[in-house]
C-alpha positions in Angstrom: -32.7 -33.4 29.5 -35.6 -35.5 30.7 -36.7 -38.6 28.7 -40.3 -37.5 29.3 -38.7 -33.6 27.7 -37.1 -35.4 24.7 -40.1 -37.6 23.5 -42.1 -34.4 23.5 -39.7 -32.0 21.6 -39.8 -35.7 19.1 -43.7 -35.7 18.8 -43.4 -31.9 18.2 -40.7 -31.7 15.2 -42.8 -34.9 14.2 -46.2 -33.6 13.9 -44.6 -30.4 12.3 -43.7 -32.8 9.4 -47.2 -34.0 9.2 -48.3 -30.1 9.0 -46.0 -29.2 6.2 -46.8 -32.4 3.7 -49.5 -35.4 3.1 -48.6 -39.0 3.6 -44.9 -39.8 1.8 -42.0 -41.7 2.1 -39.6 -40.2 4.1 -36.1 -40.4 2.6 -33.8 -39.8 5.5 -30.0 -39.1 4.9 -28.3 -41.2 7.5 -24.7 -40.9 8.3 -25.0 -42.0 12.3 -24.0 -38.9 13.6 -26.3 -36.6 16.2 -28.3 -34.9 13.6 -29.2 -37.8 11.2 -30.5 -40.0 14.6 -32.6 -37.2 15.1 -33.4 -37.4 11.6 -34.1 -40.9 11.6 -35.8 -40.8 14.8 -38.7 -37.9 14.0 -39.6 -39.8 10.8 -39.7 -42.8 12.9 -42.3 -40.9 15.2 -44.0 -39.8 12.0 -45.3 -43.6 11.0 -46.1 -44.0 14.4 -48.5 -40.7 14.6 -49.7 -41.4 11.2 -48.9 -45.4 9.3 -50.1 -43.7 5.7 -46.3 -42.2 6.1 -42.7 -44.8 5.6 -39.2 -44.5 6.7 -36.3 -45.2 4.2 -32.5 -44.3 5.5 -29.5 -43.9 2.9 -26.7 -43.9 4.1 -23.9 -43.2 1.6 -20.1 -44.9 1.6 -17.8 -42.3 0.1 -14.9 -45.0 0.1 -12.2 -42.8 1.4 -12.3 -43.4 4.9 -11.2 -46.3 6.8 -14.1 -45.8 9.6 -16.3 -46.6 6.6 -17.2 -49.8 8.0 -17.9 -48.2 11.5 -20.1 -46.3 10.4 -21.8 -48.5 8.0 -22.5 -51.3 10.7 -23.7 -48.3 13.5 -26.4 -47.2 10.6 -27.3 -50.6 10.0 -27.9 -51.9 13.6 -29.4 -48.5 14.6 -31.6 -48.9 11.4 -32.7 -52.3 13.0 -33.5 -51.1 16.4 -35.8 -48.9 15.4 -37.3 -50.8 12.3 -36.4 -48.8 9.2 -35.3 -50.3 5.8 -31.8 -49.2 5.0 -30.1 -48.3 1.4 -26.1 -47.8 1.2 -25.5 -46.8 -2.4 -21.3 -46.5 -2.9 -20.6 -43.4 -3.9 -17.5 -42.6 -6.9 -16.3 -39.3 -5.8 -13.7 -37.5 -8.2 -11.7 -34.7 -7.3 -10.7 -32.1 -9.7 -11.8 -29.2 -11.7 -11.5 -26.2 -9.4 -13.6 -27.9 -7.1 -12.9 -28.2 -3.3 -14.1 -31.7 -1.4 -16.4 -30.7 0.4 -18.0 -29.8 -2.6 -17.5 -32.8 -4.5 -18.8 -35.1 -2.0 -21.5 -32.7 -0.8 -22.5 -33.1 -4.3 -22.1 -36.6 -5.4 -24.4 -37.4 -1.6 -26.8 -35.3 -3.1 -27.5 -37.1 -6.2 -27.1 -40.3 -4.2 -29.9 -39.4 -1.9 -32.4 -37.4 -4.6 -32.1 -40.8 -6.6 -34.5 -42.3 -3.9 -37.1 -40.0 -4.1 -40.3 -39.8 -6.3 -43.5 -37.9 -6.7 -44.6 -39.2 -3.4 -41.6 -38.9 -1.4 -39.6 -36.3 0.8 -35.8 -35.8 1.6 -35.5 -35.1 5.3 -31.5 -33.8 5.8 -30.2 -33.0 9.3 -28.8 -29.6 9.0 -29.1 -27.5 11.9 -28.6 -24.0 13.3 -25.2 -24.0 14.2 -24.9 -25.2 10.5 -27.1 -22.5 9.3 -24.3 -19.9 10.6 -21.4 -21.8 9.3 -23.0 -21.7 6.1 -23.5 -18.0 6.6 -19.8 -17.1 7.2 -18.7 -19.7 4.2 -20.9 -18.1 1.8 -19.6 -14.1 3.1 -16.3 -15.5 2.4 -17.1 -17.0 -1.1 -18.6 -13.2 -2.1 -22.0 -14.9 -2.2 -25.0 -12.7 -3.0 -28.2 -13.0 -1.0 -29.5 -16.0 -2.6 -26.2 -17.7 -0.8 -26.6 -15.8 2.2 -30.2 -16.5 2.9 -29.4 -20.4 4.2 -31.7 -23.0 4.3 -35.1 -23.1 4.5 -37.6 -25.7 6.8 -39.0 -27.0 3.4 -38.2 -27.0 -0.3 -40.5 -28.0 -2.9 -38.8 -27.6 -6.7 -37.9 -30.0 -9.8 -35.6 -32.5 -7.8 -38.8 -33.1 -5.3 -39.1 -31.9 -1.9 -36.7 -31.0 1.1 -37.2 -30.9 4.6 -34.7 -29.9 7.1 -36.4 -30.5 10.4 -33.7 -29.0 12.7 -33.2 -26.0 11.7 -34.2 -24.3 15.1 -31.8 -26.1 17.3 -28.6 -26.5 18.0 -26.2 -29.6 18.1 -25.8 -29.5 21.6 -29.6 -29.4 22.1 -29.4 -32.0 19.6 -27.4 -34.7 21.4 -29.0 -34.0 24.7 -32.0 -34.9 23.0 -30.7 -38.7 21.2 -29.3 -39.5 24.7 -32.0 -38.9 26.6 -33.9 -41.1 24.5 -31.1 -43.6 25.2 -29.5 -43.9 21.5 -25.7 -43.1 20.5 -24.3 -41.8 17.6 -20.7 -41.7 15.9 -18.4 -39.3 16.3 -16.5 -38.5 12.7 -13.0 -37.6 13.1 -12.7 -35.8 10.1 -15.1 -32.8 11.7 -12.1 -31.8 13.2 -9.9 -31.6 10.8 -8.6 -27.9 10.2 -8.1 -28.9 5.8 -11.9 -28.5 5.3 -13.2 -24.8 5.4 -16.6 -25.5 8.1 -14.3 -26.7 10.2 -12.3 -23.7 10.5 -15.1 -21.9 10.7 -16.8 -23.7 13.4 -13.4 -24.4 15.6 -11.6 -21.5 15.0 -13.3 -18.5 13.8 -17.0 -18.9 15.1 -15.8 -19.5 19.8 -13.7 -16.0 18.8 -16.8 -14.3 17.3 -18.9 -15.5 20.2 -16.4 -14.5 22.5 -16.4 -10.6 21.5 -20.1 -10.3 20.1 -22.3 -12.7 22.3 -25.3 -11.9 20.4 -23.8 -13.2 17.0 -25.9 -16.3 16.3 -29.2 -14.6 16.6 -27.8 -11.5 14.1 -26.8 -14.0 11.3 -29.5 -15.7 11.5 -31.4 -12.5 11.2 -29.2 -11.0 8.5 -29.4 -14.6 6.8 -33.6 -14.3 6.8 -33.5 -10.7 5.4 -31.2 -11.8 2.7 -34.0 -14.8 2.0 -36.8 -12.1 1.7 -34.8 -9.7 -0.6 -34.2 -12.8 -3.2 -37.5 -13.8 -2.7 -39.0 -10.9 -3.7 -36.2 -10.5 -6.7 -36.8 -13.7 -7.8 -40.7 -13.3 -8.8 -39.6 -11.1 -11.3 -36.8 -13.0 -12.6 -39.3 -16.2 -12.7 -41.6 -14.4 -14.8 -39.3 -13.3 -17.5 -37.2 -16.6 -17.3 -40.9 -18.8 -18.1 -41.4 -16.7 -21.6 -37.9 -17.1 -22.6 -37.6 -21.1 -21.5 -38.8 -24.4 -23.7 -39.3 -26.8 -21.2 -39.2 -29.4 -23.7 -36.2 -28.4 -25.4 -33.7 -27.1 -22.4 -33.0 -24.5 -24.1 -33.2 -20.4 -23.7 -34.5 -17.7 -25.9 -32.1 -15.0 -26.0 -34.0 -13.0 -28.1 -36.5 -12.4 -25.6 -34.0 -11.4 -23.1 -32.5 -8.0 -22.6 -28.9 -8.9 -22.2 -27.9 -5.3 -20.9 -30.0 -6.0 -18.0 -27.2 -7.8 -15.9 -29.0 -7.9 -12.5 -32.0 -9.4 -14.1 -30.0 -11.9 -16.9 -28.0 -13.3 -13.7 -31.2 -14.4 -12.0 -32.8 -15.8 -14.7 -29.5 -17.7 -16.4 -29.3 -19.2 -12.3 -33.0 -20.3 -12.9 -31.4 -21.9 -16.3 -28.9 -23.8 -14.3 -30.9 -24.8 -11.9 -32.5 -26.9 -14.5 -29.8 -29.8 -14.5 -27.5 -28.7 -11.5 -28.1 -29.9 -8.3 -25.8 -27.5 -6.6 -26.0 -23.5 -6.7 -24.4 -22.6 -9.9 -20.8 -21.1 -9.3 -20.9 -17.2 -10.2 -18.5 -17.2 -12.5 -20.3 -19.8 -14.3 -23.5 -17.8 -14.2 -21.1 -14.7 -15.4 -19.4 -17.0 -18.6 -23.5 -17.7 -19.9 -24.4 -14.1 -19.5 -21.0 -13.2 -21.6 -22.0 -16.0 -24.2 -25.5 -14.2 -24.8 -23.6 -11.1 -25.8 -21.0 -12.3 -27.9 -21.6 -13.7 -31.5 -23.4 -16.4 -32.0 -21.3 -17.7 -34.5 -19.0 -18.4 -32.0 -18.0 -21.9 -30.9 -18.2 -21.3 -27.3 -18.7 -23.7 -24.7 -19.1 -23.0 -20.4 -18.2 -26.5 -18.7 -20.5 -27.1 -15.6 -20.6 -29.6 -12.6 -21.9 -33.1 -13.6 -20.2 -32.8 -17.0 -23.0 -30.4 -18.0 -21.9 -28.0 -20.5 -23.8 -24.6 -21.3 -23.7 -24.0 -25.4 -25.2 -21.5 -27.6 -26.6 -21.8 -31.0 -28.4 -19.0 -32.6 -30.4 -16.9 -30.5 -30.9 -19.7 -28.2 -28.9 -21.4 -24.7 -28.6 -24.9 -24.3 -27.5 -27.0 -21.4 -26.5 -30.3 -22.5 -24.5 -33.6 -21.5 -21.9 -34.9 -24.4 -22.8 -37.8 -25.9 -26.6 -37.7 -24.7 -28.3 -40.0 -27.4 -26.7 -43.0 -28.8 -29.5 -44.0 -30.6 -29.3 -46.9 -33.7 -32.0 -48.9 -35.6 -35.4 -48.2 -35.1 -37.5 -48.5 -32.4 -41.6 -49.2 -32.0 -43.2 -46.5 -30.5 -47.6 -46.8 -29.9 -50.0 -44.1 -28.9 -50.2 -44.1 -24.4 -47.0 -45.4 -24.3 -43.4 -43.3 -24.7 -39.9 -44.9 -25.0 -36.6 -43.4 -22.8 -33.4 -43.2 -25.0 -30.5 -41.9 -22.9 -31.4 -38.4 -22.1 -34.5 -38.5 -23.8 -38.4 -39.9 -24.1 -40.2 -40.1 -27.1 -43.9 -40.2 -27.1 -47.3 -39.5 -29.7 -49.2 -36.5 -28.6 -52.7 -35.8 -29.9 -52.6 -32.7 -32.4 -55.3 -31.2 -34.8 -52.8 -31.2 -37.5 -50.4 -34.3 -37.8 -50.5 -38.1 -39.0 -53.0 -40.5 -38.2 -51.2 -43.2 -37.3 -51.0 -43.9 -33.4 -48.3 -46.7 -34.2 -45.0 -45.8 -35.5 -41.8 -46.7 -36.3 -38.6 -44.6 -35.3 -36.3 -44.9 -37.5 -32.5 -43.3 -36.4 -30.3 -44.8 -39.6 -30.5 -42.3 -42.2 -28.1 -40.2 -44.2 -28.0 -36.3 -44.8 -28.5 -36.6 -48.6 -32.1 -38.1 -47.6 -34.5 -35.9 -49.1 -37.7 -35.0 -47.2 -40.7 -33.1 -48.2 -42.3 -31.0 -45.7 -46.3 -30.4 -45.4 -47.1 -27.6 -47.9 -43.7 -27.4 -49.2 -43.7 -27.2 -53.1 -40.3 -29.2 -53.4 -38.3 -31.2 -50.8 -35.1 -30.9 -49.5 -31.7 -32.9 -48.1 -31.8 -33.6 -44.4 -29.1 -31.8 -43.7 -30.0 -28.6 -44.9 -33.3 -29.2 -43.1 -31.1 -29.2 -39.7 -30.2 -25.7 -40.3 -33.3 -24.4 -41.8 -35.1 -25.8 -38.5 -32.0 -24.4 -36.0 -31.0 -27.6 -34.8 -27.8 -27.5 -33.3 -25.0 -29.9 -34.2 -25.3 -32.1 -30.5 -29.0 -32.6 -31.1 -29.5 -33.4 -34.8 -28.7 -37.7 -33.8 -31.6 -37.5 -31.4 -34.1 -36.8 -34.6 -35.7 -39.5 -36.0 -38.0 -40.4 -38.9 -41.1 -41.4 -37.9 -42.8 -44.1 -40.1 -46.1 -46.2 -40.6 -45.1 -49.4 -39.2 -44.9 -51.7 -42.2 -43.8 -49.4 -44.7 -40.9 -47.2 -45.8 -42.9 -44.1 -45.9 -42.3 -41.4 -43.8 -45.0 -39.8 -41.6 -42.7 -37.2 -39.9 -38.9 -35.8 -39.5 -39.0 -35.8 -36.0 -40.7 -33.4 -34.0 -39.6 -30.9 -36.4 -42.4 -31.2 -39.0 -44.7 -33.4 -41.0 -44.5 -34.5 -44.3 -46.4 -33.8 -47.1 -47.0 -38.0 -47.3 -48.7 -38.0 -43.9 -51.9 -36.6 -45.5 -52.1 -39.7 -47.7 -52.7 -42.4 -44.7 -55.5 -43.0 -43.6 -54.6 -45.3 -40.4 -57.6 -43.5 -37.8 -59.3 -40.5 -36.7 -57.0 -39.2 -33.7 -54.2 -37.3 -35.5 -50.7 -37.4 -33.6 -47.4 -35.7 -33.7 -44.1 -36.9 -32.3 -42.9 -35.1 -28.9 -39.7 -35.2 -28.1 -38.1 -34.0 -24.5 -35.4 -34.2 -22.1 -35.1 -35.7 -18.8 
């Protein structure tokens, strides 16, 4: 390929970018092979289309190779030449569970690079075709559905931010052709040829065969793989509708109650939407399958679903939780003023305006208290021990050491139990005119 070729098909894929979202950082996930120079190199021609946009590569050391270093210097003096600011977080990669390692480190790069990103900020990943189709055939042999079958898409906007995978339309040999002719090299990574890892079979060993006897194959998977896409997109408008009245955002939790359980197509889409909520991964099926089985069964029943991420899926009542053990680990008190919100592990606190609350926009949280401490909720004729407020307001064992008392800084009385209720005191102060209420929520 010409030079003049190559810095066109570069604008192009560039300006494509520039089409799809407004001026961002560009995270780019480096590793120095063909596709992330491409990567790096498009997001490169971005800043130079449009300087509102910046470049940041990450480029992740998984530890367990002894080219590590190889690579790590290529990124760095690659990252030089073109004049991009590098990161190389060290990544702690743990096998185990049921888990192959391609998914454990597939996973643990993912978190690495999403940490980078913000509200004004874009992934861009180097998948390509040929990886589209290898991803096809690994997801026919996992039993996938068409969610797993449908590949990737160009561009991704959800919860963890927003994806772009700008290669999607060619291939890796189009892809070289195209860093050399712009006269930059890239490292070749042994390990892609190593038969222990499942893509690689697939691309050295199954896929030439395929080719061989069906010639058209690429272009029919990639066709199946697009219908599959439609089908769950279509499926999943439903499903997103009945999963936003069943799900407290605030809470991370699920009403069963307003779920028909018997519906099994329907409860596995919206139970994946669930998971989606804290996995960064698609959910495994049968993990999707153990939640659906734990909205059936009793609820008194002390069940728990382990998930990636040391996630665990719980039920209490009528409702789902996901949850991380050991979440809050909060002692003391804490000051807390109106505007402002305070991050405790897994959770922030804040004081949202209400029509019905206290009316004191600075508070004290207070987290050492025993379950024999009586409390006296608004309009409640007598009060009752903490404890036996916990159940009467269905808060599950793992949550109750995230609720605090909230007080008027300077004074032992107590405003509020949380974001559960206020007390009966609160009417007695006097400290403004905006009333508040404590909100409490997950990250």
């Amino acid at each position: 390929m010409l030079k003049d070729k190559a810095e066109q098909v570069l604008t192009e894929l560039a300006q494509k970018i520039i089409s799809s979202i407004g001026p961002s950082k560009l995270v780019v996930g480096l590793s120095g092979g063909a596709d992330s120079t491409l990567v790096l190199l498009i997001a490169k021609r971005v800043t130079e289309l449009d300087p509102r946009y910046s470049v940041l590569a990450v480029h992740c050391i998984h530890g367990l190779d002894a080219d590590d270093p190889i690579w790590f210097n290529h990124c760095h003096k690659l990252c030089e030449t073109v004049g991009v600011e590098i990161r190389t977080p060290k990544l702690n990669i743990v096998y185990g569970n049921g888990r192959s390692p391609e998914e454990v480190s597939r996973a643990e790069r993912y978190n690495a690079l999403l940490n980078n990103l913000d509200e004004r900020s874009a992934l861009l990943l180097g998948h390509q075709a040929d990886d589209q189709i290898e991803s096809f055939l690994l997801a026919l042999k996992r039993g996938s559905g068409p969610y797993g079958l449908s590949g990737m898409r160009y561009i991704v906007k959800d919860d963890r931010g927003t994806l772009i995978r700008p290669l999607l339309e060619l291939h890796k040999s189009e892809i070289i052709e195209i860093i050399e002719a712009l006269g930059y090299t890239h490292v070749f990574d042994i390990s892609n040829t190593y038969m222990k890892f499942e893509r690689n079979f697939i691309r050295l060993k199954v896929l030439p065969l395929l080719r061989e006897r069906f010639p058209g194959i690429d272009k029919s998977i990639m066709r199946s793989s697009k219908l599959c896409a439609n089908e769950h997109e279509l499926a999943m408008r439903y499903a997103r509708d009945v999963y936003s009245k069943a799900f407290d955002k605030d809470r991370l939790r699920l009403d069963i109650s307003k779920l028909d359980v018997d519906d099994e197509p329907l409860m596995m889409s919206v139970l994946r939407l669930f998971l989606y909520e804290k996995l960064v991964m698609t959910p495994e099926y049968s993990s999707v399958q153990d939640a659906l089985n734990l909205c059936r069964i009793s609820p008194d029943q002390n069940t728990v679903i382990p998930l990636e991420d040391g996630y665990e899926v719980r039920r209490f009542k009528n409702y789902l939780y996901i949850v991380k053990p050991g979440i809050c680990n909060a002692k003391g008190q804490y000051e807390l003023e109106a505007g402002k919100s305070l991050r405790i592990d897994d959770f922030i606190y804040s004081l949202e305006p209400c029509e019905d609350g206290f009316s004191c926009d600075r508070v004290l949280l207070d987290f050492d208290f025993s379950g024999s401490l009586r409390l006296h909720p608004q309009k409640r004729v007598h009060s009752r021990e903490v404890k036996k407020l916990f159940t009467e307001y269905n808060v599950p064992a793992w949550e109750r050491n995230t609720v605090c008392l909230v007080k008027k800084q300077g004074s032992d009385r107590v405003l509020a139990f949380g974001d559960l209720f206020i007390t009966k005191d609160a009417f007695e102060e006097n400290c403004g005119i905006q009333k508040y209420k404590l909100k409490i929520s997950r990250t």
